[in-house]
C-alpha positions in Angstrom: 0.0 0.0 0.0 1.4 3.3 -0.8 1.9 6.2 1.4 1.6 8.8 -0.5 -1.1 8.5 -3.8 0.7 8.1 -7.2 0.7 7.1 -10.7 2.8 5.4 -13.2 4.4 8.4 -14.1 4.9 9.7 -10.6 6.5 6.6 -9.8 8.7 7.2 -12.8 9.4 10.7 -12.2 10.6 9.3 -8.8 12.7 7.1 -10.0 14.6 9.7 -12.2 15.0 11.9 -9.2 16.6 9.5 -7.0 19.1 7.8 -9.8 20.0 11.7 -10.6 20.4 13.0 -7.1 22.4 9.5 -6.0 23.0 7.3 -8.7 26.9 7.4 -7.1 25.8 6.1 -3.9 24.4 3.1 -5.0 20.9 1.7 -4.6 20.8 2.1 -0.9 21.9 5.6 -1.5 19.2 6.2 -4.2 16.1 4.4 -1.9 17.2 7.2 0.8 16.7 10.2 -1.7 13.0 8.6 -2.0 13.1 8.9 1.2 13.6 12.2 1.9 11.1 12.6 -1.6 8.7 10.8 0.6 8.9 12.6 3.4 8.4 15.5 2.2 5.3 14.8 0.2 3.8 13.7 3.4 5.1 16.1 6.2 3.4 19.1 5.5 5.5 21.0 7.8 7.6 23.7 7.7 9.2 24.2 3.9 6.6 21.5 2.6 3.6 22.6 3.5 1.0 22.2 0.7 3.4 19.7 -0.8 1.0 16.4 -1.6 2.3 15.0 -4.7 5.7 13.7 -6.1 5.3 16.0 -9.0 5.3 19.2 -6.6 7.8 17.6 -4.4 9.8 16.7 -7.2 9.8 20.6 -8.9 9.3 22.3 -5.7 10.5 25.8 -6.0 12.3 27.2 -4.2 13.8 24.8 -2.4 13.3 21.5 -4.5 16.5 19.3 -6.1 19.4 20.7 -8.4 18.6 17.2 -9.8 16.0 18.9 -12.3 18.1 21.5 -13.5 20.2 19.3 -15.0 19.9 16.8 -18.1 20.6 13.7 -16.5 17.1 14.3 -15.0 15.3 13.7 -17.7 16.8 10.5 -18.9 14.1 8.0 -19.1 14.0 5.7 -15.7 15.4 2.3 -16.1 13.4 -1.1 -14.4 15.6 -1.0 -11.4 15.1 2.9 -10.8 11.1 1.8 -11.1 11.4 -1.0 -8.2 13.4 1.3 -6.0 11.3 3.9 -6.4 8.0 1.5 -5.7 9.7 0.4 -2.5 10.1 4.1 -0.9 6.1 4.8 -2.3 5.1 1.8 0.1 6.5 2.9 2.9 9.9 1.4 3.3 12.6 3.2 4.8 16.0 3.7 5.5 18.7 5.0 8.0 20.1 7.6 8.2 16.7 9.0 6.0 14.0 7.4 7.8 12.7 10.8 8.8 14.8 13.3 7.1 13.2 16.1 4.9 17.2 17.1 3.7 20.6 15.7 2.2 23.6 17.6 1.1 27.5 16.5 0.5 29.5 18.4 1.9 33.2 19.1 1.0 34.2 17.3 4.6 32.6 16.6 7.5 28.4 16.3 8.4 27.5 19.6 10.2 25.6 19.0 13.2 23.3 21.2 11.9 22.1 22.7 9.1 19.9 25.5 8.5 18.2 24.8 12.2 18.0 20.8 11.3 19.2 17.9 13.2 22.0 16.1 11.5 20.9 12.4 11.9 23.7 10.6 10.2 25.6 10.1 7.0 25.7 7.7 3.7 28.6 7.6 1.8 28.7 11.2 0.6 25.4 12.9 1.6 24.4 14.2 5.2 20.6 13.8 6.0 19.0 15.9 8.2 15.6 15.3 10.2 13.6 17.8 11.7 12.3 17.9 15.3 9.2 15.4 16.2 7.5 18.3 17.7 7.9 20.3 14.1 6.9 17.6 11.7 5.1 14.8 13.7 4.0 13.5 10.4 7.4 12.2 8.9 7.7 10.4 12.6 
């Protein structure tokens, strides 16, 4: 059952988000971008409120993924994109991203914060970052 309503193409458009934004950090790395892609459609808390859908989450602006802005983007998704994307849509999830509404790589080390967000751990290359329970009780 899927957390967050979707069609083909949403599931697709996904897909291409999360091979664009972490296609380097392996699958595991590209199920915790749906996370975060996830999260947001369903936390409707502070930068995401209104978000509902993977289209919006996908070209929110401002504050959405450089991902879009780039060609690789819009590369059509591949089968195993697809089923990694499907996985994230029903609800599975992933630390360091179970919760988080953020990643970014840094050129060293994790902040412990970043803009007013919880670092909760790292993968490979990207930091994720979760907000408080009491802020979003919805990605929780």
């Amino acid at each position: 059952m899927a957390v967050v309503a979707c069609t083909d193409e949403d599931v697709k458009l996904l897909a291409r988000l999360m091979r664009a934004e972490a296609e380097g950090e392996g699958r595991l790395g590209m199920l915790m971008v749906g996370n975060v892609g996830v999260n947001r459609c369903i936390a409707d808390c502070l930068d995401f409120r209104g978000i509902r859908t993977i289209r919006q989450m996908v070209f929110q602006s401002p504050g959405g993924f450089e991902a879009v802005q780039k060609g690789y983007f819009y590369q059509r998704a591949r089968n195993i994109d697809i089923q990694l994307a499907r996985q994230v849509i029903r609800g599975w999830r992933y630390h360091p991203a179970t919760n988080a509404l953020w990643f970014f790589k840094p050129g060293g080390e994790c902040p412990p914060q970043w803009f007013n967000q919880t670092n909760v751990g790292r993968y490979k290359s990207h930091c994720f970052y979760a907000p408080n329970r009491s802020d979003c009780p919805r990605v929780y």
